[in-house]
N, C-alpha and C positions, 0 to 999 in steps of 0.2 A: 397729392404732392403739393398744392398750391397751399394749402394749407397749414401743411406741415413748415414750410418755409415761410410764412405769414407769424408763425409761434416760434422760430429758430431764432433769434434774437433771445427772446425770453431765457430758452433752454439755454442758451448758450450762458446766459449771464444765470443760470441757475448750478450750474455746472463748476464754472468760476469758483463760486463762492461755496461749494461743497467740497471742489478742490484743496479752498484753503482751511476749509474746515477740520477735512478730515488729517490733511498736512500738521494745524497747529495741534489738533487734539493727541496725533503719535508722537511728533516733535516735544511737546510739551507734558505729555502725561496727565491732560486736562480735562475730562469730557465735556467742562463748560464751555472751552473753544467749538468742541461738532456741535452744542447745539445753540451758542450766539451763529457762527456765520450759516447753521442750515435755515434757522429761524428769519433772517435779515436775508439771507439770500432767496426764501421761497414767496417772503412778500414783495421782495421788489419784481421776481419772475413773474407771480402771479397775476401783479398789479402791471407788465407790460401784456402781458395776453389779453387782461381785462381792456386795456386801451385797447389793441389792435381788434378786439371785439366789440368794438363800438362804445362799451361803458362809460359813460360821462366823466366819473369819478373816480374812476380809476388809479389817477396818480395821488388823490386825497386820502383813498384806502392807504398807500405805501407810506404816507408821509404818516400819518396818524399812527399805523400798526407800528412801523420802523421808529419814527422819533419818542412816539410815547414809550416803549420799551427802553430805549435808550436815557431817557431822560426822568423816567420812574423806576424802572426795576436798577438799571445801573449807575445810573447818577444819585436819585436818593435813595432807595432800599439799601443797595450794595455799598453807597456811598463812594464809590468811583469817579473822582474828578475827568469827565470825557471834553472837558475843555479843551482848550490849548495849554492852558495851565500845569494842565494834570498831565501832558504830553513831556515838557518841561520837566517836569517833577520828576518822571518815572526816566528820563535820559540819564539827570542828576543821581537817579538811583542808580543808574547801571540795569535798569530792569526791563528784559522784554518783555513786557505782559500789557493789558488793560488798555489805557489811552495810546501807549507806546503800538501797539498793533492795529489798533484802529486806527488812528493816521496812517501808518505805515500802508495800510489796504485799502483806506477811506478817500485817504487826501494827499500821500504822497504819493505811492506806486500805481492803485487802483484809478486815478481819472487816465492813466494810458488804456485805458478799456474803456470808461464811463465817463471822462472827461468830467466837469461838474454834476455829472448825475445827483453825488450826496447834498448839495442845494435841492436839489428839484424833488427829492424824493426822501430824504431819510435828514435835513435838519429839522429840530425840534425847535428853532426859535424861527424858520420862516414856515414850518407845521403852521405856527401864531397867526404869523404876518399875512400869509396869504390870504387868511380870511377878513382882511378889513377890506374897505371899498375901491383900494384904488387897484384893479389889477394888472391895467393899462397905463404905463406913465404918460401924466400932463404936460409933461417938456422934456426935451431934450435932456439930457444926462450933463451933470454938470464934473466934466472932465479931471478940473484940477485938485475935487475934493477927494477922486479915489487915491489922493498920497494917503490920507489919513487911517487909513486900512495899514498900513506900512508903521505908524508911527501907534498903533494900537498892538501889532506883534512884535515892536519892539519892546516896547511897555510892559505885558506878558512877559516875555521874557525876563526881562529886568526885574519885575516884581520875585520872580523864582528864583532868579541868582540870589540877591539880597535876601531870601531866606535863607537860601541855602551858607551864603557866606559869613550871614549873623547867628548861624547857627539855632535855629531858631527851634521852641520848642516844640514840642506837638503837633509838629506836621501835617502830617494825615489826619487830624481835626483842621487846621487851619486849610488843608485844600479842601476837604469837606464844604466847609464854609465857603473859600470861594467860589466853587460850586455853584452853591444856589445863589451868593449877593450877585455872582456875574450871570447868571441866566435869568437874575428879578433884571439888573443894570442891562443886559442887550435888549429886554422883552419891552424893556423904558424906551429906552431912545428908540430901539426898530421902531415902535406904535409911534413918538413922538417926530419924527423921520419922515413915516409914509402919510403923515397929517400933514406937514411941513412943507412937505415937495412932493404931496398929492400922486407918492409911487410907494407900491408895498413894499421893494425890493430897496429902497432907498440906502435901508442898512448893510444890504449884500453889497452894494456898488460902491459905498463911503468909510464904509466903520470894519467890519466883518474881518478880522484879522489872516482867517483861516483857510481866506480865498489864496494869500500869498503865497501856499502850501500847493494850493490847488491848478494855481494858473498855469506853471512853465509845463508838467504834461498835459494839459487838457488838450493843448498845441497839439499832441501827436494822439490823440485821439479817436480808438478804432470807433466807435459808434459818433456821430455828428449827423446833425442833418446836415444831408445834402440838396443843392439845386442845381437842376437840369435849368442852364441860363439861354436854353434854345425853344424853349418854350415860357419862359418869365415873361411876362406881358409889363415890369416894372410897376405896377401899380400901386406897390406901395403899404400893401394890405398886412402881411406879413411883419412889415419893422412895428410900424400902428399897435400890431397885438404882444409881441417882444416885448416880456416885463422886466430881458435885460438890454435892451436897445442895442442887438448885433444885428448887423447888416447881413442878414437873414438869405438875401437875395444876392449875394457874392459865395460863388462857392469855395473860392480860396482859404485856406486855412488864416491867410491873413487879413481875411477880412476884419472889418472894424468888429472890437470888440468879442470876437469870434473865442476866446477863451473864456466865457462868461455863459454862454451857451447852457440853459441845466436840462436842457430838456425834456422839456414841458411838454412841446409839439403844437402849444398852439399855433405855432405861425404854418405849421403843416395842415390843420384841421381848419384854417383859415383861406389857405390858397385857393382861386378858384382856376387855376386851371393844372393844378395838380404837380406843378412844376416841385415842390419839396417833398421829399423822403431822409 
């Protein structure tokens, strides 16, 4: 039994995502719907069993299997803009399909379950990021620059209206295209960012347009970690490991930062006296 509710997490977010599987596959008349969300759902399950089984890497298996499919098979084989762009595009279409779903499960509806999970586990530009040196930020989070996340989804946008308004030709090559010039352009700055201010996430916290999408439910959030603040010794240890700098050690949902959360768990696998779940 203790076991089984040790992996009930996992199931539960396996479950989820078959649900919407097998939903958009009848809904939609589409088989490529049950096997995108069985595929993305059984490696991010897989990949929370492997953590709660000790595995090191566990959340680099989900990031690598989930972002490289999304960013190889659907963004250039398929050539599906999964940008914010291509979200944009396919509203402008009137079309529920592709980017329009994937936000819709990923980044607008989905973090009231997983809150930022898809940082932590299925982006393909911080897949990148995380492997430079810094994993631990060198200071403080500098507050006033996450406006500019704000003024990057508005720019997105705008860039797609004005196509759509000029009429423009060739669409679906021209989102193609920016596709990959904006996943060369985040893959630039993210690396030039976490040089810069000596944090891998640099780009999540400043620039990342997609967080805007993500932040207002991650607030209600069924999965977060939590802390038992009756056994927190404040030590400290826990924010220190935070590669988003949430006040880890406040249980309140309002705690600082506390929407930014991707759930990594180091600050869990860091406590020493077990005070975070």
């Amino acid at each position: 039994m203790k076991n089984f509710k040790k992996y009930l997490p996992a199931l539960i977010l396996f479950l989820a995502f078959e649900t919407v599987a097998v939903s958009l596959w009848l809904a939609l008349d589409n088989l490529f719907y049950l096997f995108n969300f069985s595929y993305i759902g059984t490696c991010i399950a897989v990949g929370l069993a492997m953590y709660v089984s000790g595995k090191k890497y566990a959340r680099r298996f989900v990031q690598f299997a989930v972002g490289s499919y999304m960013l190889v098979y659907l963004g250039i084989i398929s050539r599906e803009n999964m940008q914010i762009e291509g979200f944009w595009y396919y509203l402008y279409m009137g079309v529920f399909e592709a980017a329009t779903i994937h936000y819709a499960v990923a980044k607008i509806f989905g973090p009231l379950l997983f809150g930022r999970g898809w940082c932590g586990y299925a982006c393909w530009t911080a897949m990148i990021l995380d492997l430079l040196p810094y994993k631990q930020p060198k200071a403080p989070r500098k507050k006033k620059l996450g406006a500019l996340r704000y003024v990057m989804f508005v720019l997105s946008f705008a860039l797609v209206t004005a196509l759509f308004l000029t009429h423009a030709a060739h669409l679906e090559t021209i989102m193609f295209w920016l596709f990959l010039g904006g996943n060369v352009l985040y893959y630039l700055l993210g690396i030039l960012l976490a040089f810069a201010f000596k944090d891998n996430r640099a780009f999540c916290k400043y620039l990342c347009p997609i967080t805007v999408f993500l932040k207002p439910m991650s607030y209600f959030s069924l999965f977060r970690v939590k802390c038992d603040e009756s056994k927190c010794v404040n030590c400290g240890k826990c924010q220190r490991v935070c590669p988003m700098n949430v006040e880890v050690n406040n249980n309140s949902r309002r705690r600082k930062y506390g929407t930014e959360c991707i759930l990594c768990f180091e600050c869990v696998k860091e406590c020493p006296v077990k005070a975070l779940h």
